[in-house]
C-alpha positions as CSV (number, residue, x, y, z in Angstrom):
1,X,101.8,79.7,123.8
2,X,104.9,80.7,125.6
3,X,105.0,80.3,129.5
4,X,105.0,84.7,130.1
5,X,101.9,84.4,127.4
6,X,99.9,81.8,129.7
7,X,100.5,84.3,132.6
8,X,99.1,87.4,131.1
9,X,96.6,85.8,129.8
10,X,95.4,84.1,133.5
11,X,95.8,88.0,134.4
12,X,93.3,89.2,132.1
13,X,90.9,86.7,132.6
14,X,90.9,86.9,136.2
15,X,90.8,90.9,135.5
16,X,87.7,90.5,133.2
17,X,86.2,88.2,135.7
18,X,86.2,90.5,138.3
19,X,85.5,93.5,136.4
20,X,81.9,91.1,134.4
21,X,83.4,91.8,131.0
22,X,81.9,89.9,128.1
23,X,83.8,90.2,124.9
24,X,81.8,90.3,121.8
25,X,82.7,87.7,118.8
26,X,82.8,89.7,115.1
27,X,79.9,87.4,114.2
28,X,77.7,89.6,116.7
29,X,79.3,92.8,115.8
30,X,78.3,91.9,112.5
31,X,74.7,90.4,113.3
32,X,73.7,91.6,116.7
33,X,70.5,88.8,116.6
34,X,73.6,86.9,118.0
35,X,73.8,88.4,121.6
36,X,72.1,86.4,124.4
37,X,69.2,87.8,125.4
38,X,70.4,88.7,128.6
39,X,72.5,90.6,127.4
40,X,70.2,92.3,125.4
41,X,67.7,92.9,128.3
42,X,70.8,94.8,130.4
43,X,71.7,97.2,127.5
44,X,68.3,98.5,127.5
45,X,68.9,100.2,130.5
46,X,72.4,101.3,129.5
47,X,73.3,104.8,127.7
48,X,75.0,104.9,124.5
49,X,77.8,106.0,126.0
50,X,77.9,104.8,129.4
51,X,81.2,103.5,130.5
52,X,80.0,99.9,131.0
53,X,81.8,96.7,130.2
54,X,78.3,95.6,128.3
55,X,78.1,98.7,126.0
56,X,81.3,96.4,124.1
57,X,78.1,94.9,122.5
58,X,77.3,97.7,120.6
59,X,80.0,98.3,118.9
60,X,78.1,97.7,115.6
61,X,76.3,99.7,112.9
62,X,73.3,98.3,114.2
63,X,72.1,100.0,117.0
64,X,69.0,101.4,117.4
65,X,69.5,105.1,117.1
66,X,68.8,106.8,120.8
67,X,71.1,107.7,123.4
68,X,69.6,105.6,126.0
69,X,69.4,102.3,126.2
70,X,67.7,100.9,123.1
71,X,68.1,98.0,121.0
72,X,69.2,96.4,117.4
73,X,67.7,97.3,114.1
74,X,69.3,97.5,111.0
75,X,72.2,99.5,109.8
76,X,72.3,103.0,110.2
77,X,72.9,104.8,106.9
78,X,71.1,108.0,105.0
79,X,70.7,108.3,101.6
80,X,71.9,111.7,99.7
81,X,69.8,112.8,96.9
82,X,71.0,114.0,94.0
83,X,68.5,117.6,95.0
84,X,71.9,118.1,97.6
85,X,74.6,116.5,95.7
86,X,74.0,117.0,92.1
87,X,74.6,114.2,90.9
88,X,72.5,111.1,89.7
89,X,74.5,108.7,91.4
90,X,72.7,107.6,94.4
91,X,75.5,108.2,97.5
92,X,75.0,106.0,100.7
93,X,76.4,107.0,104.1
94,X,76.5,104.6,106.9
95,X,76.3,106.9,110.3
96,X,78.5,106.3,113.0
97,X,77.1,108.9,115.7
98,X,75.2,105.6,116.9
99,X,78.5,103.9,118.4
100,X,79.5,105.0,121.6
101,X,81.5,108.0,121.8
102,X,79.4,108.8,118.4
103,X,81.9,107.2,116.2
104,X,83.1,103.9,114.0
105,X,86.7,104.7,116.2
106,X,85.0,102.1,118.8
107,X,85.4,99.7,116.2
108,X,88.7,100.1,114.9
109,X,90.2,100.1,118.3
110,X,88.5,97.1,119.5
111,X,90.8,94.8,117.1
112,X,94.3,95.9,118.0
113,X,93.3,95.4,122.2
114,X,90.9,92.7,122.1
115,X,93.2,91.0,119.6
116,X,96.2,91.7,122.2
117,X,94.1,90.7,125.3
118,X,93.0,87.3,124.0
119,X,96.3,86.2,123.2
120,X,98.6,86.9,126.4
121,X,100.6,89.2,125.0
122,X,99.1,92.5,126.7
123,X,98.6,92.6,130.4
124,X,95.8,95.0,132.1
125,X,97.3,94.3,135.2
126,X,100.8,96.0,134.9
127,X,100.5,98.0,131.2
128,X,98.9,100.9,129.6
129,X,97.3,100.8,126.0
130,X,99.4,103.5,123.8
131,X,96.9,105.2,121.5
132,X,98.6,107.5,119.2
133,X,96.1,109.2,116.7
134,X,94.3,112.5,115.4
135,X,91.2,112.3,117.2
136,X,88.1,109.7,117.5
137,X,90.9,106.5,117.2
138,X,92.0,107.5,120.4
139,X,89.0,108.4,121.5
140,X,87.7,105.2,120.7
141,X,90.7,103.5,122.5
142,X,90.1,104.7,125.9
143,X,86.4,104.2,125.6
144,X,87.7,100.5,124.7
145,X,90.1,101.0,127.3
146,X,88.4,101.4,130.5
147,X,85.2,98.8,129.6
148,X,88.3,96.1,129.1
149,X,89.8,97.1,132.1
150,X,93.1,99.0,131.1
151,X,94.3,102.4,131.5
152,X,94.8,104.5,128.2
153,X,97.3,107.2,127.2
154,X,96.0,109.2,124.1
155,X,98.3,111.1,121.6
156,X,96.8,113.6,119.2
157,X,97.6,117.2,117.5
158,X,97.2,120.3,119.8
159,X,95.2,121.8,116.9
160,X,92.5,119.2,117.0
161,X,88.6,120.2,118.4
162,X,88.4,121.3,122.3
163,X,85.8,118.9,122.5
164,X,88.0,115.9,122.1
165,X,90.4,117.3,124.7
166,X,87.7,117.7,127.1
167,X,86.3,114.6,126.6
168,X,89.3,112.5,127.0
169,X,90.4,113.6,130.2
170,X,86.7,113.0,131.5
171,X,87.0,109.3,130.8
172,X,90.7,109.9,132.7
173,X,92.9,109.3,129.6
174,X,96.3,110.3,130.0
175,X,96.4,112.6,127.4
176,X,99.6,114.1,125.1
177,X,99.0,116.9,122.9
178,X,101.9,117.1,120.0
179,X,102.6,119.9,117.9
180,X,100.6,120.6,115.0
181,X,97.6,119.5,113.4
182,X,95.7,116.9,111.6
183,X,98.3,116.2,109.2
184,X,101.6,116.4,111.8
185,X,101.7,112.5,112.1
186,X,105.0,112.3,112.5
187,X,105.1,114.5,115.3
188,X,102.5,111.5,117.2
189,X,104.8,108.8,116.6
190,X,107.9,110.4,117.7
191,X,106.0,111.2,121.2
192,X,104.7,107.5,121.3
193,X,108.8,106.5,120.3
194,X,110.0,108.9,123.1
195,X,107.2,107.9,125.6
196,X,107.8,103.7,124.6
197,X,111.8,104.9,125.6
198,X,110.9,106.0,128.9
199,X,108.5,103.7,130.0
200,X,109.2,100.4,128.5
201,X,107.1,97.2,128.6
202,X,104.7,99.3,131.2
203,X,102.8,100.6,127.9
204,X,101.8,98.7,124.7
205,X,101.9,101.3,121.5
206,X,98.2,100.2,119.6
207,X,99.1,102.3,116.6
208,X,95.8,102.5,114.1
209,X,98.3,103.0,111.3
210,X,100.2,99.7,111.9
211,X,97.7,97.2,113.5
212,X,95.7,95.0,111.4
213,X,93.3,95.0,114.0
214,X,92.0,98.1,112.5
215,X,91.4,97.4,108.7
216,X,90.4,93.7,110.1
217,X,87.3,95.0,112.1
218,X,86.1,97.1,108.7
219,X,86.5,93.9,107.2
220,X,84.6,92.1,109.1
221,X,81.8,94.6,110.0
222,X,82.1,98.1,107.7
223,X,82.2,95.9,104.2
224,X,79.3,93.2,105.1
225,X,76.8,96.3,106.7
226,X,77.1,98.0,102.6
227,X,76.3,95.1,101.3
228,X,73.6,95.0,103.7
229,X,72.0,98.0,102.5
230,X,72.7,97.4,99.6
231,X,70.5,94.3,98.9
232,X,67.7,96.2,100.8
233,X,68.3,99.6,98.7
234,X,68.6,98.2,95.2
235,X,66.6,97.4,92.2
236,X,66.8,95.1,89.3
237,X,69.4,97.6,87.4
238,X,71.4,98.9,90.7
239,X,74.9,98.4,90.4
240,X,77.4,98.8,93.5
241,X,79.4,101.0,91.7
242,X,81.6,102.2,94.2
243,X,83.6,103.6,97.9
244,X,85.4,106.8,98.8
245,X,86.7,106.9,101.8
246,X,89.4,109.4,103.1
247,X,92.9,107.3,103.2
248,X,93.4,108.2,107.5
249,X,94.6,105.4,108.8
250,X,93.4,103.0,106.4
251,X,91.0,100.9,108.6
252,X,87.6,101.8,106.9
253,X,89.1,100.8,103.6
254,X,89.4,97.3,104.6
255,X,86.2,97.2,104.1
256,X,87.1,97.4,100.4
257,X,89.0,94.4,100.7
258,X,85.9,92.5,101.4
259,X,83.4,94.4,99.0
260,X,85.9,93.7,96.2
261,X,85.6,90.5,97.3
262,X,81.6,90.8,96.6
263,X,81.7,93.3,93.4
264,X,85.0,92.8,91.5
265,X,84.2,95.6,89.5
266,X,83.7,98.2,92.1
267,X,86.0,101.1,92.0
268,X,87.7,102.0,95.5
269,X,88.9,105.3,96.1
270,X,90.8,106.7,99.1
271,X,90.9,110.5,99.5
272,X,93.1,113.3,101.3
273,X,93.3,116.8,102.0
274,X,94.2,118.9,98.8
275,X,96.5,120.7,100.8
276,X,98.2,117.8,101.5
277,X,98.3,115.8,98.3
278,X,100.3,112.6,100.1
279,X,99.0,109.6,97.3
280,X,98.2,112.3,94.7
281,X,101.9,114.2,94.7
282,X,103.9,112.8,97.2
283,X,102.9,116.6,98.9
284,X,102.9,117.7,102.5
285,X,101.1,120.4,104.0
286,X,98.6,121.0,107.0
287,X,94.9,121.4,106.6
288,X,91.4,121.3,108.4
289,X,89.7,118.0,107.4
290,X,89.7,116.4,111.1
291,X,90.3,112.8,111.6
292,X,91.8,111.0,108.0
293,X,95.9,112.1,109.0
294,X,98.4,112.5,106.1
295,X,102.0,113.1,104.8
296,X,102.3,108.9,104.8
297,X,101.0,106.1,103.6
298,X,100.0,103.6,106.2
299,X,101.4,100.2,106.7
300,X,98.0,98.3,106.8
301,X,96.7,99.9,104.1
302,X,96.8,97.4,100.8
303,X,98.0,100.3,97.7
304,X,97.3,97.6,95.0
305,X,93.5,97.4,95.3
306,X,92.6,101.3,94.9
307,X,91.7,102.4,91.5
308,X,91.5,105.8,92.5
309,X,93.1,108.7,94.5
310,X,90.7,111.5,95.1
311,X,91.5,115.2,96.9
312,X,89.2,117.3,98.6
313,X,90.0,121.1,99.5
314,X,89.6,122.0,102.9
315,X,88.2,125.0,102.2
316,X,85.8,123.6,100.0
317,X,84.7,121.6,103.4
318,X,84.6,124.5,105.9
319,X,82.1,126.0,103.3
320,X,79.9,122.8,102.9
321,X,80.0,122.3,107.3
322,X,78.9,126.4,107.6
323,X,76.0,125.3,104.9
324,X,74.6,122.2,106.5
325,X,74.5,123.6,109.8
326,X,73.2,126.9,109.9
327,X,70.0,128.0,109.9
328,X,70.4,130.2,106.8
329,X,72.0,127.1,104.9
330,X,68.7,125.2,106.2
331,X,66.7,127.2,104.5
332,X,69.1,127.4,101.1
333,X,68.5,123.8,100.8
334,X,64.5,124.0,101.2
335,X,64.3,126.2,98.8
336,X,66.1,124.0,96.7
337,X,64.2,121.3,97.1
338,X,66.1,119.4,99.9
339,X,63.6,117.1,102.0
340,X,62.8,118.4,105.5
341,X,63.9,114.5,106.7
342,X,67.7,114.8,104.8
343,X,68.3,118.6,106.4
344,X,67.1,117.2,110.0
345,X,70.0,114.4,109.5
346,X,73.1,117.0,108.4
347,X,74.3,117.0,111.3
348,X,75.4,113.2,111.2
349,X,78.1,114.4,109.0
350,X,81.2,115.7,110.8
351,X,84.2,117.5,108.9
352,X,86.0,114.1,107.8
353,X,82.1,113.1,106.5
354,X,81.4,115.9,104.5
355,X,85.2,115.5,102.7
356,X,83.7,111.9,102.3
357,X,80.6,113.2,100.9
358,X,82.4,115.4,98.2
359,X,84.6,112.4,96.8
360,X,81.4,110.7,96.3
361,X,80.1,113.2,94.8
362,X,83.3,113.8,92.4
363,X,83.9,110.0,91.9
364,X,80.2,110.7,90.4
365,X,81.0,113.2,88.3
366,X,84.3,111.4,87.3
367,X,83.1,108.4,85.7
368,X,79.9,109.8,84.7
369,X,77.6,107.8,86.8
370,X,73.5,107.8,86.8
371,X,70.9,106.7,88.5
372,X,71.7,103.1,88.5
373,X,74.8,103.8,90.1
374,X,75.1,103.2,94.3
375,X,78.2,105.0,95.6
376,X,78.9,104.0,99.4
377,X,81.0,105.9,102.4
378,X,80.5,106.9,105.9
379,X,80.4,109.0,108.4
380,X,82.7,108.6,110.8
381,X,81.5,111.0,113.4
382,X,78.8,113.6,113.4
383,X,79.2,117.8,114.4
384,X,78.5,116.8,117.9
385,X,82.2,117.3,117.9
386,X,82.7,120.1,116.1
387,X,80.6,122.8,117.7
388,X,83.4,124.5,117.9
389,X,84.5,124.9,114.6
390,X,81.1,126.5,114.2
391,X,82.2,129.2,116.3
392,X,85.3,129.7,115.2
393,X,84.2,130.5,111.7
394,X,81.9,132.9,112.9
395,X,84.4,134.5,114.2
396,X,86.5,134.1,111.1
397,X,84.2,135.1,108.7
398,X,81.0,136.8,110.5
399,X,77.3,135.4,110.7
400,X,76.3,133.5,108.1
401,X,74.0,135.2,105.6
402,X,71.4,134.1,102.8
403,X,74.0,135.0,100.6
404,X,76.8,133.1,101.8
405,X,74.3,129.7,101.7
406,X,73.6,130.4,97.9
407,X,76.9,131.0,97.1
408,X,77.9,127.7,98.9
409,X,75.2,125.5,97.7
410,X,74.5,127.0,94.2
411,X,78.8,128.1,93.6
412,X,80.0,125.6,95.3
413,X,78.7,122.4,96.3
414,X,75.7,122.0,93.2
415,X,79.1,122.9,90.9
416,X,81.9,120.4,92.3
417,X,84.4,119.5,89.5
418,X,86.1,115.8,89.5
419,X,89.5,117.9,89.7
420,X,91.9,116.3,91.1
421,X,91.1,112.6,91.0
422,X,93.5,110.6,89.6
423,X,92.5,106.4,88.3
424,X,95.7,104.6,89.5
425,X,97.8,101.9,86.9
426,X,100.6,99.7,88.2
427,X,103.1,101.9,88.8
428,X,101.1,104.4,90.2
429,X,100.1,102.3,93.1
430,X,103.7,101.0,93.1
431,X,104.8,104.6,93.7
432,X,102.6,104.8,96.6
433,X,103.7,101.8,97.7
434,X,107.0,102.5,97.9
435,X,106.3,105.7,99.8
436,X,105.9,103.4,103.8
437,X,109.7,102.6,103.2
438,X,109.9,106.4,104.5
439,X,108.1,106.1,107.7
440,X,107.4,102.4,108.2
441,X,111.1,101.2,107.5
442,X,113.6,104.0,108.3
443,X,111.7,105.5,110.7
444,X,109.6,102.6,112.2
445,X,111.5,100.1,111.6
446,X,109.7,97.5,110.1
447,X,111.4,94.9,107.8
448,X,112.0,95.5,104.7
449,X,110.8,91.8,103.6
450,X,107.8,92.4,104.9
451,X,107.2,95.6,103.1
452,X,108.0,93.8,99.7
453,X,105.7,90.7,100.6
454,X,102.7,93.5,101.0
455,X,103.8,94.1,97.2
456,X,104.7,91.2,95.6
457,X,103.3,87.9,98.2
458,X,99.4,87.4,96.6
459,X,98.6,85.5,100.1
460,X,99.9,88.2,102.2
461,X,96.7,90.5,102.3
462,X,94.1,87.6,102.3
463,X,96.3,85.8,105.3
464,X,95.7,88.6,107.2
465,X,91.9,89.5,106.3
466,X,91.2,85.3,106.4
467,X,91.8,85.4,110.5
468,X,88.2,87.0,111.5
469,X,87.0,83.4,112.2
470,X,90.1,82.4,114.3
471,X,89.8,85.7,116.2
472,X,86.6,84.6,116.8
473,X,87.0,81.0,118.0
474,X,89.5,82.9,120.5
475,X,87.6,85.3,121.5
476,X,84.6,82.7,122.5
477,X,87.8,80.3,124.9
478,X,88.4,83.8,126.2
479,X,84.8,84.2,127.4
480,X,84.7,80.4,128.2
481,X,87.3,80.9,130.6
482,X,86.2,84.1,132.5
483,X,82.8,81.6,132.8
484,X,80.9,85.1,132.8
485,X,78.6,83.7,130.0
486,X,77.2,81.0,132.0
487,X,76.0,83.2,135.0
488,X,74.5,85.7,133.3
């Protein structure tokens, strides 16, 4: 470790031992019977969302689901029957309203800081963490980013939800809204370029698009909690048949990386906006579908293990939100059948959910799946930040009428087509591939080795997904040193 290195990191430990922050290891993240007790003990008087250094301990799909304090139970997921989705495929969907800030984001930012803080090479002393994004990423960054200690500037798209505004500056982000909406990435990394420019080595840019941190965490935590429920879920002729989840930044999809790992013959599928058909046509557009990002490929996502690219219409998704959370889509479902305990959990589906929910559903339909057949996603986020949206398509398009749920439910949702899903060869994927020279090399600049070792290096993806357990070991000197985990 360089001399600078050993001084930032004395910094942050002296910072985290005055501020009593614990750092959690993967391995709890993963299995939360590995906290100390203690630990355990303090959260139960801690809310979900509390900005306390000890709530770092539950970022995990494991917590048990109240807002207030609370312990560990299994993963949270909900199963979709084929009464809503039409399909015989059963779909699983792991919930993330149970992290704090009521989404996964918590997770995916933790390994780009953490990562950065254990090593001496970011300083919470004298920088700011950079979190350029569409939404719950940076969110979850300056969540992450007060209980570590640091201060947080968030970037996101004027156009996203008022709630994630609002809630930002509570939690006293600095906070830069850029022109657009969710699919105006572009427009975020030239304010994080022009904002790196003018403040130099004061801020550290924690891009989810770029940092392995991101798909790492998912790796480690997303892909091991299926599996989970899987083994608890199946029977004798279950097969773990599959995962859609929208491209975004590409974290989630690391989980892939290690399910592959676990079911070779799985098919992995990222998804995108119809309206912006990125993987599909090398297309550009805006749309509605809050929270996945577009118009590029991201440079820690891995092209060559997809077999799939699916795209869901935004429209298609505004209709689906209106019918799972109003009371005349409520009563749509009863009527057909729905279970009283699947309508009383819609709401754990926010708009990037639901999009997840429909390539599920058309993967189904795709490769004619039946009941044997486990399809797995998740749910980022839940409406809780999306009341508005509610209320601007009121607005839009008037109450919502008896009519309007059977038309959505019975027209649209029970008669999804697997139209525009495309099964990916070689060159397909090399196609997409070649697409990050765009951003990541012209505009980013990143080397153009590198870019070609993603494609052609075999040891270039597993190198990277291998480092959980060093991570780990580092993680535990880092605690060691603070000495906070012998005085508990």
């Amino acid at each position: 470790m360089k001399k600078n290195q050993q001084k930032v990191l004395e910094n942050t430990v002296k910072r985290c031992r005055e501020k009593k922050i614990i750092i959690p290891t993967y391995k709890q993240m993963r299995n939360p019977e590995l906290v100390p007790d203690k630990i355990k003990a303090k959260l139960a008087n801690i809310g979900l969302w509390d900005v306390n250094p000890l709530n770092l301990f539950r970022i995990t799909w494991k917590n048990e689901p109240v807002s207030q304090g609370g312990g560990y139970g299994g993963v949270n997921y909900m199963i979709l029957p084929s009464e809503l989705t039409g399909v015989k495929a059963k779909i699983v969907v792991l919930v993330g309203k149970y992290f704090p800030t009521g989404s996964h984001k918590v997770g995916a930012t933790f390994g780009p800081l953490v990562e950065k803080l254990v090593s001496g090479t970011f300083d919470p002393t004298t920088q700011k963490a950079l979190w350029p994004s569409t939404g719950n990423y940076c969110r979850g960054g300056a969540f992450n980013s007060v209980l570590l200690g640091c201060h947080a500037i968030a970037i996101l798209p004027e156009e996203m939800s008022q709630e994630r505004f609002d809630w930002l500056k509570e939690i006293g982000a600095e906070v830069f809204a850029t022109p657009g909406c969710e699919s105006n990435v572009k427009e975020i990394y030239d304010k994080a370029k022009e904002l790196l420019h003018e403040r130099g080595n004061t801020i550290v840019n924690l891009n989810q698009f770029s940092e392995f941190g991101n798909p790492i965490w998912h790796y480690a935590v997303t892909g091991p909690a299926m599996e989970e429920v899987f083994d608890a879920i199946k029977k004798p002729e279950s097969r773990f048949s599959g995962v859609f989840l929208t491209q975004g930044s590409a974290g989630t999809l690391g989980s892939g990386e290690y399910l592959k790992e676990r079911y070779p013959t799985m098919k992995l599928a990222a998804g995108e906006a119809l309206q912006c058909p990125t993987l599909l046509y090398n297309g550009y557009g805006g749309h509605r579908i809050e929270g996945i990002g577009d118009k590029h490929v991201p440079w820690v996502h891995n092209i060559k293990t997809m077999d799939m690219v699916g795209a869901i219409d935004d429209n298609l998704m505004m209709s689906i939100m209106r019918l799972f959370n109003e009371p005349k889509g409520h009563e749509q479902l009863r009527a057909a059948g729905v279970a009283e305990e699947v309508i009383d959990k819609l709401h754990l589906l926010g708009l990037s959910s639901i999009a997840n929910m429909l390539g599920c559903i058309k993967m189904a339909k795709y490769y004619e799946m039946n009941e044997d057949d486990v399809l797995f996603t998740v749910a980022t986020d839940s409406m809780e930040m999306y009341g508005s949206r509610i209320n601007e398509q009121r607005t839009l398009h008037g109450e919502y009428t008896a009519t309007n749920a059977a038309v959505d439910f019975d027209g649209k949702l029970l008669n999804v087509t697997d139209h525009g899903m495309m099964e990916v060869n070689y060159y397909d994927k090399k196609r997409m591939h070649n697409l990050k020279y765009f951003t990541w090399v012209e505009q980013q600049g990143k080397d153009v080795e590198e870019l070609n070792a993603q494609w052609y290096d075999r040891n270039y993806w597993k190198n990277h997904f291998s480092q959980v357990d060093e991570w780990d070991a580092k993680i535990e000197e880092f605690n060691e040193r603070t000495g906070l985990l012998k005085n508990l």
